[in-house]
C-alpha positions in Angstrom: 114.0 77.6 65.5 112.2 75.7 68.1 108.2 76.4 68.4 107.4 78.1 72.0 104.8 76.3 73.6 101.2 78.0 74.5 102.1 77.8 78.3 105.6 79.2 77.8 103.5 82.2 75.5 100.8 82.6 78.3 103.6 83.1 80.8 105.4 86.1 78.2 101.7 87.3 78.3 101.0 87.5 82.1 104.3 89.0 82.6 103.9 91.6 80.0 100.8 92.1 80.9 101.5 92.5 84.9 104.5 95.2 84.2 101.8 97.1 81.6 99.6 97.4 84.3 101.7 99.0 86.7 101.5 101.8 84.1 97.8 102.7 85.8 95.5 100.5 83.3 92.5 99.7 84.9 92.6 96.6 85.9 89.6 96.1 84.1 91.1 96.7 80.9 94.0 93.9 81.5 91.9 91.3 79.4 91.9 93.2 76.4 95.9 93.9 77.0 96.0 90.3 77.6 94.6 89.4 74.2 96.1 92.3 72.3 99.8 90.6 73.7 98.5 87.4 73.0 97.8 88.7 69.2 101.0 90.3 69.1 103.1 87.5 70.3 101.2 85.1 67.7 101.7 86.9 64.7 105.3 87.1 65.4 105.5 83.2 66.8 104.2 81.1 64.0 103.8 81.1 60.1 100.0 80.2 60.4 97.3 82.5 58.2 96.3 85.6 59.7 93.3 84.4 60.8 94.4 81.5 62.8 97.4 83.7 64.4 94.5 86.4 65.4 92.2 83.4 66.8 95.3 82.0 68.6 96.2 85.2 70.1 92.6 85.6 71.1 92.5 82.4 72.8 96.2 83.3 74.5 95.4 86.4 75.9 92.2 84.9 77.7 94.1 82.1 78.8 96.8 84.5 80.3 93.9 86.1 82.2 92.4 83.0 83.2 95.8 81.9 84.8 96.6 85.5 86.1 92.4 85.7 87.8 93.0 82.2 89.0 96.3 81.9 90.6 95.2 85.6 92.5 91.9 84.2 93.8 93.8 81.0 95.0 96.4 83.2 97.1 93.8 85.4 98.1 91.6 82.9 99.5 94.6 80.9 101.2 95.4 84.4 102.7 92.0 84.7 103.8 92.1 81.4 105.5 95.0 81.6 108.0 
């Protein structure tokens, strides 16, 4: 079985992530859904030790929030400008 990349990963993440949070989670709370996915997808992706699957699914789930907070800024700001 082929490894998934982080990117491909952070991408399963934001999209989990955006259909979770039409369930009515605050979207202050979509960080902590993000790393909680990100957890869950790491423990299930690679045969690393537990404690570098729970570090890597920390790291994945801010990363999918970084992307998600970014990309909306960017469209919001390009809005903002026309």
């Amino acid at each position: 079985m082929e490894q998934i990349s982080d990117i491909s990963l952070s991408a399963i993440v934001i999209g989990l992530g955006s259909i979770i949070g039409q369930f009515g989670i605050p979207k202050k709370l979509m960080p902590v859904v993000n790393i909680v996915l990100g957890i869950g997808m790491r423990l299930i992706s690679n045969g690393a030790p537990l404690g570098i699957k729970i570090l890597e699914g920390i790291v994945l789930g801010l990363l999918a929030s970084g992307l998600y907070s970014s990309t909306k800024n960017v469209t919001q700001h390009i809005i903002d400008n026309k």
